[in-house]
ZAFIDO-342116 format. One line per field, with one value per residue: x, y, z of N, C-alpha, C in turn; residue in one letter. Coordinates in nm, 3 decimals, padded with zeros to 5 digits. Each point is the difference from the previous one (the first is absolute). Last residue first. Example, Ala and Ser with C-alpha at 12.3 -4.5 7.8 and 13.67 -1.06 7.14 Angstrom:
npx	(01.285:00.029)
npy	(-00.225:-00.572)
npz	(00.708:-00.007)
capx	(00.082:-00.089)
capy	(00.119:00.119)
capz	(00.006:00.000)
cpx	(-00.077:00.090)
cpy	(00.109:00.120)
cpz	(00.073:00.000)
type	(s:a)
***
This chain:
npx	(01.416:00.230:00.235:-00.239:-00.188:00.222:00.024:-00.375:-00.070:00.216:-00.027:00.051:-00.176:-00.188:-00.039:-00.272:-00.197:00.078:00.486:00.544:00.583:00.424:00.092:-00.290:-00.463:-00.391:-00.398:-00.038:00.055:-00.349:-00.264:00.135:-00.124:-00.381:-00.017:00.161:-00.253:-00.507:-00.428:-00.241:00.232:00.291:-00.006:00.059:-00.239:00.108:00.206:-00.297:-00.134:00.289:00.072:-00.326:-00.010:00.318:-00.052:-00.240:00.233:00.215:-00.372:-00.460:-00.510:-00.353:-00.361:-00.186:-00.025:00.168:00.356:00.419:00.539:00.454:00.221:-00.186:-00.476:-00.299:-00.214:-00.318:-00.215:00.240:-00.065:-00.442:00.027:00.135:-00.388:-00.249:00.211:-00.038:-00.349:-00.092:-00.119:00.269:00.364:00.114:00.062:00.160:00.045:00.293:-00.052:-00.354:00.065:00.209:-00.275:-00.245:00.215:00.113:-00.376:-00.106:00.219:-00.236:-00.566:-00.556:-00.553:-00.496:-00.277:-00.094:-00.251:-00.460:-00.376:-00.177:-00.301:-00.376:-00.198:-00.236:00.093:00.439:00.511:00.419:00.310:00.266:00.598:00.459:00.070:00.245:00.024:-00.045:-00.160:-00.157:-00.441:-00.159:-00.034:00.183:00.101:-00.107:-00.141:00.370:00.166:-00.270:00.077:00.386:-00.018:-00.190:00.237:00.264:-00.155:-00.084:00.330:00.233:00.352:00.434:00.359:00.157:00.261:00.409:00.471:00.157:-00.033:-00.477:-00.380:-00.055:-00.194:-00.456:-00.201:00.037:-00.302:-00.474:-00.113:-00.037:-00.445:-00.370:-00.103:-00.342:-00.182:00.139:-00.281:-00.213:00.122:-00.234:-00.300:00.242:00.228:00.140:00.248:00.448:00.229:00.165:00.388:00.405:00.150:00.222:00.451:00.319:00.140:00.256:00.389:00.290:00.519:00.297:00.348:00.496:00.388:00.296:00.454:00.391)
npy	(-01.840:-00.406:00.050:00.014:-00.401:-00.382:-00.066:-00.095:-00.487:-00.179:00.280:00.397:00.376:00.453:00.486:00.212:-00.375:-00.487:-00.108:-00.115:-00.071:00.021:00.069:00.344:00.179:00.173:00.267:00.492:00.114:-00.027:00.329:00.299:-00.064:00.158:00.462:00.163:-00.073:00.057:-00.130:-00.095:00.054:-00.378:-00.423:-00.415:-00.412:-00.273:00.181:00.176:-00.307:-00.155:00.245:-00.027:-00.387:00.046:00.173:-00.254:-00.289:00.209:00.208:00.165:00.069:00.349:00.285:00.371:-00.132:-00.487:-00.313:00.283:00.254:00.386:00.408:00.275:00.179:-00.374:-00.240:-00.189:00.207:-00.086:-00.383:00.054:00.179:-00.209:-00.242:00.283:00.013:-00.364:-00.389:-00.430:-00.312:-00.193:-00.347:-00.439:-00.553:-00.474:-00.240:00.104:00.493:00.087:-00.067:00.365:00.358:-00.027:00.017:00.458:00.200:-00.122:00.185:00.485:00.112:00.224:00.047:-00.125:00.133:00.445:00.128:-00.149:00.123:00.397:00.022:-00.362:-00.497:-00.492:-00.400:00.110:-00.094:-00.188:-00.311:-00.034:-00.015:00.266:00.507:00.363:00.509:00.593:00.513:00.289:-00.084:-00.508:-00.429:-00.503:-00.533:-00.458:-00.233:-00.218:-00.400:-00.375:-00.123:-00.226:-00.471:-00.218:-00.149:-00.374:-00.389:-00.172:-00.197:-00.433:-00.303:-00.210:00.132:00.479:00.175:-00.196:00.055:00.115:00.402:00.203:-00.226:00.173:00.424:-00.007:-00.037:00.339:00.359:00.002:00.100:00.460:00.196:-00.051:00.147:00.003:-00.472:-00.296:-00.242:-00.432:-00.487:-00.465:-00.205:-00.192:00.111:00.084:00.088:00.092:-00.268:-00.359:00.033:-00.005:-00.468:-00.234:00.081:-00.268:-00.470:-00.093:00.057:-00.226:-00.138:-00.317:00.025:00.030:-00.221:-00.074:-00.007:-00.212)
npz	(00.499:00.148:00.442:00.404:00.143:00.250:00.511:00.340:00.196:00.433:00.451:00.425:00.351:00.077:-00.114:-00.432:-00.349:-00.104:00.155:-00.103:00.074:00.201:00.461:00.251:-00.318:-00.390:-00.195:-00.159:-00.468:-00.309:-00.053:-00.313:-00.472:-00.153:-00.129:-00.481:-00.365:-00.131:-00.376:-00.368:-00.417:-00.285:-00.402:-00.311:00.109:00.315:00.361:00.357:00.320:00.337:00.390:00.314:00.327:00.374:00.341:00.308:00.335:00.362:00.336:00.266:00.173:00.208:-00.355:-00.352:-00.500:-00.126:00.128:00.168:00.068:00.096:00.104:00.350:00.005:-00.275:-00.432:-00.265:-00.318:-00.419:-00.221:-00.261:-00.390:-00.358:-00.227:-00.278:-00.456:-00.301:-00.099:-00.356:-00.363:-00.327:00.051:-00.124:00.159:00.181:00.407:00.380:00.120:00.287:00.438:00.259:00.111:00.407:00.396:00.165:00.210:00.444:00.361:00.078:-00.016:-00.132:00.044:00.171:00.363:-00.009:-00.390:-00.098:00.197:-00.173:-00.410:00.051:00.026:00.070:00.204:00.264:00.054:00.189:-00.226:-00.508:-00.093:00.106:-00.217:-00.313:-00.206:-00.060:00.172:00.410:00.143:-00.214:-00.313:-00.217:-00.182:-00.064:-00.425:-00.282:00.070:-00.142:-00.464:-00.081:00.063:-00.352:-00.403:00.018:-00.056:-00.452:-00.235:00.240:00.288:00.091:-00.339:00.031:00.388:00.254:00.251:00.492:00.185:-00.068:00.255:00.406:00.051:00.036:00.395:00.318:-00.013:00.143:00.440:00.109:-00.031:00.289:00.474:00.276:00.132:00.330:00.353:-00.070:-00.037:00.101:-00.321:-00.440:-00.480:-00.541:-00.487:00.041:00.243:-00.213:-00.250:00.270:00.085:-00.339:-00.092:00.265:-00.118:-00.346:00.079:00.362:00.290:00.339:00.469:00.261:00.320:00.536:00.232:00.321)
capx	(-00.086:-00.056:00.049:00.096:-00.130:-00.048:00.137:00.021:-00.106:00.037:-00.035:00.024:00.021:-00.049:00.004:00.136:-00.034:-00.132:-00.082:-00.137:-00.124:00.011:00.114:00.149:00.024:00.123:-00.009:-00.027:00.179:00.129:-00.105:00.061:00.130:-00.078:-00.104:00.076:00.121:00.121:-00.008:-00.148:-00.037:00.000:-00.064:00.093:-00.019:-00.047:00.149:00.052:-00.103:-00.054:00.102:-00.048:-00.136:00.053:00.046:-00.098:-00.072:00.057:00.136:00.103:00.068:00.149:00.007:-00.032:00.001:-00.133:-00.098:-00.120:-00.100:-00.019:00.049:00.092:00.095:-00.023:00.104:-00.010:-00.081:00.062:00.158:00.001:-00.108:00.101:00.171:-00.095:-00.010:00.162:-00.042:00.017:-00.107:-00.073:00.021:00.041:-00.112:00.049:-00.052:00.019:00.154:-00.021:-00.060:00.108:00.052:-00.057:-00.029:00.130:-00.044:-00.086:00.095:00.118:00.107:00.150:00.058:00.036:00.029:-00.054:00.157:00.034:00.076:00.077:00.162:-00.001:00.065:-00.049:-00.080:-00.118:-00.119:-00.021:-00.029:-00.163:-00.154:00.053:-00.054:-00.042:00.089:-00.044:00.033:00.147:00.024:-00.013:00.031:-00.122:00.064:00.040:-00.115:-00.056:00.085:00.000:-00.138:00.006:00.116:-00.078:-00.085:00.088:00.018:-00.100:-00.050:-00.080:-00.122:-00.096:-00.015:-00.068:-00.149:-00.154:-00.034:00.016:00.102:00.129:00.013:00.034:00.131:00.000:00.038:00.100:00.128:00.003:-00.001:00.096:00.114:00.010:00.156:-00.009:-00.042:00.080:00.062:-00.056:00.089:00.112:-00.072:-00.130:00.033:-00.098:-00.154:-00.070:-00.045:-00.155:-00.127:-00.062:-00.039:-00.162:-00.083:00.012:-00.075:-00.088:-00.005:-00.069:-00.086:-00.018:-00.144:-00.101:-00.039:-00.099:-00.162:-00.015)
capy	(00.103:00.016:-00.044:00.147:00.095:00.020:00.051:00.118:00.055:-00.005:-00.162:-00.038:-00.119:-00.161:-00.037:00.063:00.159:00.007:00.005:00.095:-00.026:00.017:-00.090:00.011:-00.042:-00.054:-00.153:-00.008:-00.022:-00.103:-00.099:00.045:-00.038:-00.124:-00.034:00.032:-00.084:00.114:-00.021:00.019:00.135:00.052:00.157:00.046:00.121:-00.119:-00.078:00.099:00.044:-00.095:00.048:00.088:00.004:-00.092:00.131:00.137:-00.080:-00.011:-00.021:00.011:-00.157:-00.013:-00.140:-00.004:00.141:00.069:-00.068:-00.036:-00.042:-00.152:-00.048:-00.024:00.091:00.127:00.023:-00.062:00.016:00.160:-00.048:-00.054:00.123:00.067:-00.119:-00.052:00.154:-00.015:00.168:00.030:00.047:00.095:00.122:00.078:00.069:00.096:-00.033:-00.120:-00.031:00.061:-00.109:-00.125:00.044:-00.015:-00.128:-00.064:00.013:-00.056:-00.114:-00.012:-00.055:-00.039:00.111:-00.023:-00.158:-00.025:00.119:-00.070:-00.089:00.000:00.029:00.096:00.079:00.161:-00.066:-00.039:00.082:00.084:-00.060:00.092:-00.077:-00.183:-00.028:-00.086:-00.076:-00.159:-00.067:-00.006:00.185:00.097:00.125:00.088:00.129:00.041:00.037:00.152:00.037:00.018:00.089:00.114:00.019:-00.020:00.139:00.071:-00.027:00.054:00.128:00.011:00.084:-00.049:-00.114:-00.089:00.110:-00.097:00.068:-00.175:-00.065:00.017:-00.088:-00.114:00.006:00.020:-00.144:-00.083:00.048:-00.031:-00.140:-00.105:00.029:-00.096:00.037:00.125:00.033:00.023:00.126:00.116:00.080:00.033:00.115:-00.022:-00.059:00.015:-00.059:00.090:00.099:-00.082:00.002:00.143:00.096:-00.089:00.053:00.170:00.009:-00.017:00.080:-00.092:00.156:00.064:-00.115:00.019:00.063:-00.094:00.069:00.055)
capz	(-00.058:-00.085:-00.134:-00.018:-00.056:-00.191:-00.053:-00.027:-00.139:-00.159:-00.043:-00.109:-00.004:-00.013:00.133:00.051:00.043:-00.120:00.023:00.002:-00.101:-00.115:-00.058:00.016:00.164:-00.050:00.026:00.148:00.113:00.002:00.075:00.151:00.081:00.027:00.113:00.167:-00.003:00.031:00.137:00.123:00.038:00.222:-00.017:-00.053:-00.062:-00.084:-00.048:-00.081:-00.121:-00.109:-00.046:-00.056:-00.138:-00.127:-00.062:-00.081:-00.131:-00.133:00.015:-00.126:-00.024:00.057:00.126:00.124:00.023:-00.071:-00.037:00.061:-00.122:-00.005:-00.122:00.039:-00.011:00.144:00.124:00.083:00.093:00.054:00.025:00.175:00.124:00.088:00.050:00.087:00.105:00.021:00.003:00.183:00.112:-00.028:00.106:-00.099:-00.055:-00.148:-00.084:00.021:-00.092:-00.148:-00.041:-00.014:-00.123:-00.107:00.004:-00.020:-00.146:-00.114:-00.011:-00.056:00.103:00.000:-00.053:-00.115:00.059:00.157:00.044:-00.105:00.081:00.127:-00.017:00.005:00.013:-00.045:-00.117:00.029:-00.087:00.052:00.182:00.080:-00.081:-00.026:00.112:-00.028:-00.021:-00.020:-00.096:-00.038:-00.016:00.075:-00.023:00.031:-00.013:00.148:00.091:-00.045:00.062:00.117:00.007:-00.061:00.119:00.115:-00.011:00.000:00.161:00.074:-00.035:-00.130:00.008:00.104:-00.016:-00.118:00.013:-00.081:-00.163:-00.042:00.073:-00.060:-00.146:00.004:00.044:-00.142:-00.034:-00.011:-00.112:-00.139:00.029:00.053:-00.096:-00.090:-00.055:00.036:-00.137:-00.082:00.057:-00.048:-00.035:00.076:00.082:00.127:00.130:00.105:00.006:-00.072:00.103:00.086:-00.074:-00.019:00.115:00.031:-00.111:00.057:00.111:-00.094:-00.046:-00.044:-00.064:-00.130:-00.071:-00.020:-00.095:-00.122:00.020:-00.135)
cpx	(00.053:-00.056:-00.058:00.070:00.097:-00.008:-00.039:00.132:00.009:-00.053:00.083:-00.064:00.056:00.158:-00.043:00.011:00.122:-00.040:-00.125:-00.077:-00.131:-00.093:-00.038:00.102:00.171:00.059:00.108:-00.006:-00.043:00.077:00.118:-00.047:00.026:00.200:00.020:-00.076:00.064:00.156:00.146:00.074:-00.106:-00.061:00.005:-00.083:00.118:-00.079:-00.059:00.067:00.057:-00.101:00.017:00.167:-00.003:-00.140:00.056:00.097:-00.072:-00.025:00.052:00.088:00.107:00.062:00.146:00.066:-00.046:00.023:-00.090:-00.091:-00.124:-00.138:-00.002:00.119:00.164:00.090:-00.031:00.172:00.005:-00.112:00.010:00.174:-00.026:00.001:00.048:00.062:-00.045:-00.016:00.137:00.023:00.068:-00.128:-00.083:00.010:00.088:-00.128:-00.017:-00.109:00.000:00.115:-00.046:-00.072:00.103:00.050:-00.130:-00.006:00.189:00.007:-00.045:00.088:00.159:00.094:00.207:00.129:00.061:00.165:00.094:00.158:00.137:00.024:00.089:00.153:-00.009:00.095:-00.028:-00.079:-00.114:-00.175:-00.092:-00.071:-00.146:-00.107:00.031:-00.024:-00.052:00.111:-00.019:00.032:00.155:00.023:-00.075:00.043:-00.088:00.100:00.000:-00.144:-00.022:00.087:-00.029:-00.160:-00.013:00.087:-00.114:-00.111:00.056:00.021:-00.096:00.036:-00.069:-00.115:-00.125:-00.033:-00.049:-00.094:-00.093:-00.025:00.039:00.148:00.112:-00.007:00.063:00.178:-00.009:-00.002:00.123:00.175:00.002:00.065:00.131:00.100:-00.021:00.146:00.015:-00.022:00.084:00.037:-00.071:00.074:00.109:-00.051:-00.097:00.033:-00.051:-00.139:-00.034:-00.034:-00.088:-00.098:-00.031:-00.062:-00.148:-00.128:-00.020:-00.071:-00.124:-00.142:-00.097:-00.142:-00.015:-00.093:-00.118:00.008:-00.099:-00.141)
cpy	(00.124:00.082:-00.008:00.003:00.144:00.102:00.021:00.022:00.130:00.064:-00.046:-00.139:-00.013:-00.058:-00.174:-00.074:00.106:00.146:00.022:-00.078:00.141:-00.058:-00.015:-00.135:-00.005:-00.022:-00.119:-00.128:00.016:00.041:-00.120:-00.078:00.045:-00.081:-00.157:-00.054:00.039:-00.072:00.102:-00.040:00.004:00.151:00.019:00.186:00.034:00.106:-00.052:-00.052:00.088:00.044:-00.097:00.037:00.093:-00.005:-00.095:00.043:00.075:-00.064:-00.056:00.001:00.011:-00.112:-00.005:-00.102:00.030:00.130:00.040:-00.133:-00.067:-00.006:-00.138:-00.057:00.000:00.054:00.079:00.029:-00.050:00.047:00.129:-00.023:-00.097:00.100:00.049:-00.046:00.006:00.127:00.044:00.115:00.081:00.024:00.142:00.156:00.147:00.033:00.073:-00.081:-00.148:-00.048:00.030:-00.084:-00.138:00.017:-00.022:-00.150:-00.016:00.077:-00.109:-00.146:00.025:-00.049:-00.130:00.074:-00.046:-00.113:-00.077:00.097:-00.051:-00.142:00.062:00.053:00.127:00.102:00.092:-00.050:-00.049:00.086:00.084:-00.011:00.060:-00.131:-00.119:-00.078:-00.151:-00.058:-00.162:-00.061:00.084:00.114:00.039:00.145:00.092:00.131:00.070:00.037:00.173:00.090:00.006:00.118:00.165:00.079:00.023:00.171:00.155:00.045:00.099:00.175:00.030:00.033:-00.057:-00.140:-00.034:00.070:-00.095:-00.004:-00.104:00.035:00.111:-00.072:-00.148:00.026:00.045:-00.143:-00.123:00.010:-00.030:-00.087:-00.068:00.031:-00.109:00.083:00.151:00.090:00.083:00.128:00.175:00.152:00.036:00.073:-00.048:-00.055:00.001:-00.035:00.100:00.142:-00.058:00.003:00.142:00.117:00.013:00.095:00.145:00.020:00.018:00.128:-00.084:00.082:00.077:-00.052:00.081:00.086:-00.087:00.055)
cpz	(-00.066:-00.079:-00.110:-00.146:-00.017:-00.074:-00.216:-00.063:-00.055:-00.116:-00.106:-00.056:-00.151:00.060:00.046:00.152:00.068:-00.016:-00.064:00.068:00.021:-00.076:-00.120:-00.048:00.068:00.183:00.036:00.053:00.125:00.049:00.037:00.081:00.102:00.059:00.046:00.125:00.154:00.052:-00.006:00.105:00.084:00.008:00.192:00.076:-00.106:-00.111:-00.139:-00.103:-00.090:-00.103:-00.132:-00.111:-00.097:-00.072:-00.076:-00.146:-00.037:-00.090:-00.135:00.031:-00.141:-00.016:00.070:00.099:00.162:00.038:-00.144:-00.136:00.138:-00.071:-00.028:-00.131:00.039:-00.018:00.045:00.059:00.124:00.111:00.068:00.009:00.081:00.080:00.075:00.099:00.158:00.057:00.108:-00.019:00.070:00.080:-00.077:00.083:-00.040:-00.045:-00.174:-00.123:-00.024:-00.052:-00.194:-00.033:-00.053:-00.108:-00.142:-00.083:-00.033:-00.156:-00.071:-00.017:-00.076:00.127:-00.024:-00.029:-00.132:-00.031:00.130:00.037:-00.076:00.060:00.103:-00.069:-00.076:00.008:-00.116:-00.077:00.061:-00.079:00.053:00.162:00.043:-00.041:00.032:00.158:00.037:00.031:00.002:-00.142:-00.008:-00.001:00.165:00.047:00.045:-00.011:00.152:00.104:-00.102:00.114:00.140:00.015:-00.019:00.114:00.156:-00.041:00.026:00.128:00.054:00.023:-00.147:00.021:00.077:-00.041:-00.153:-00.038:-00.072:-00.162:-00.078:00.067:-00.094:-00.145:-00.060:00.022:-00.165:-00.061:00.062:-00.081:-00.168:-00.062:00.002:-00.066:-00.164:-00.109:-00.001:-00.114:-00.133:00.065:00.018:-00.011:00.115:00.045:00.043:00.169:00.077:-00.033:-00.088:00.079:00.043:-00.128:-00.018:00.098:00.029:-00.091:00.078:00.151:-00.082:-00.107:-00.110:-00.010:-00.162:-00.122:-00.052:-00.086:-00.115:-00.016)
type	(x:x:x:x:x:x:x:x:x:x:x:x:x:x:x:x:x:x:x:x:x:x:x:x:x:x:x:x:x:x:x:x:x:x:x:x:x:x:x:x:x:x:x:x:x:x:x:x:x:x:x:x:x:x:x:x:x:x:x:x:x:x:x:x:x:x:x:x:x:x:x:x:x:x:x:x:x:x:x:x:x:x:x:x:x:x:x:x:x:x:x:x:x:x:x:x:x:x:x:x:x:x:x:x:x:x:x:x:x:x:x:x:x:x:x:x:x:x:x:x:x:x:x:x:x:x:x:x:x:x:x:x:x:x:x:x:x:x:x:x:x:x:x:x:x:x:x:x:x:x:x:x:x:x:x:x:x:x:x:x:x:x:x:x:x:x:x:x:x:x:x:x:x:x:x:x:x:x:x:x:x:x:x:x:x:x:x:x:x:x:x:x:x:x:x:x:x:x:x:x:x:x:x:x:x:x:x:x:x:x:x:x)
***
C-alpha cells in the first residue's frame, strides 16, 4: 500500500521564502545576478499559499515595489527590466551603464508578474519603451532572444515575450505569424516540442506552446 503523503506544512513554506526575501548568505551570491528572479518566486509563492497580506507588512511590501521599479532601465533597444544592479559601475558611464545594465526579456517577464502580485498600478512603466525591446528582441527566425542580438532563444524566450504582450493588452511589438511558425519548427516527429527548432522533445515545452 502506497504511503500517504507528508502534511503540506504551508506556514513553514511562508517562514522560508520571507527569510530569503530578507536576505541570503554570502553562499548564495552567484545568484544575485538573477535577484529579480529569485524575488518573483518567493513573493510567487506566498501568493499561492494567499499570505501576500497576511505574512508581509506594508512596509515590506512597498519596499519590494520600490525596488523592483528601480531595475527598470532604458536602453538603446527600449526598456524593460534588469535582473539587479550586479553589474553597475560605481560611476557608470551612459555606455557602460547601456553596456552591462540594459533590459533582460525573462527578468522584466518576472517583473511585471511580481508588480501584478503586489497590486501595483503599473504607473511607472514606460509601455511604449516595453514594446520596442519585446520587438528587439525577435529574430528573424520568429523566436525571442534573451536581449537584442544574443543567441540564447528558445521557447521559454517567446513565452516571456508573448506573456508580456498578453499582460500589455498591446502585440504590436512582436510579429505573431513569425513567432508561430518558430512553433511549428519546434514541434518534433511523435508530437511533442522541443525548447528550440529541430530540439529534442521535453515536457516542459508541451505547456508553454499552450499557454502562451
Amino acid at each position: 500500500m502506497a504511503e500517504s503523503l507528508p502534511k503540506f506544512f504551508a506556514t513553514g513554506h511562508a517562514g522560508h521564502v520571507n527569510r530569503c526575501l530578507s536576505g541570503l548568505p554570502d553562499s548564495q551570491v552567484e545568484i544575485d545576478s538573477s535577484r529579480l528572479a529569485l524575488g518573483f518566486y518567493c513573493i510567487g509563492t506566498l501568493d499561492l499559499l494567499r499570505v501576500v497580506q497576511s505574512k508581509t507588512t506594508e512596509t515590506d511590501r512597498n519596499s519590494w515595489r520600490e525596488w523592483i521599479w528601480e531595475q527598470q532601465t532604458h536602453g538603446s533597444h527600449g526598456t524593460g527590466f534588469r535582473p539587479s544592479p550586479f553589474a553597475t559601475p560605481n560611476s557608470p558611464t551612459p555606455a557602460l551603464y547601456t553596456n552591462f545594465n540594459g533590459p533582460h526579456l525573462v527578468m522584466t517577464y518576472t517583473a511585471l508578474l511580481t508588480l501584478a502580485i503586489l497590486r501595483d498600478d503599473f504607473s511607472n512603466l514606460d509601455r511604449a519603451g516595453l514594446l520596442t525591446f519585446v520587438r528587439a528582441c525577435q529574430r528573424d527566425d520568429g523566436s525571442f532572444s534573451i536581449v537584442p542580438g544574443s543567441a540564447e532563444t528558445d521557447l521559454r524566450t517567446l513565452y516571456c515575450a508573448f506573456c508580456i504582450c498578453d499582460m500589455l493588452g498591446d502585440w504590436s511589438g512582436v510579429d505573431v505569424e513569425r513567432a508561430l511558425k518558430f512553433i511549428g519548427t519546434c514541434r518534433t516527429y511523435e508530437g511533442g516540442y522541443g525548447q528550440a527548432s529541430y530540439c529534442e522533445a521535453s515536457g516542459p515545452s508541451i505547456p508553454r506552446t499552450h499557454l502562451g
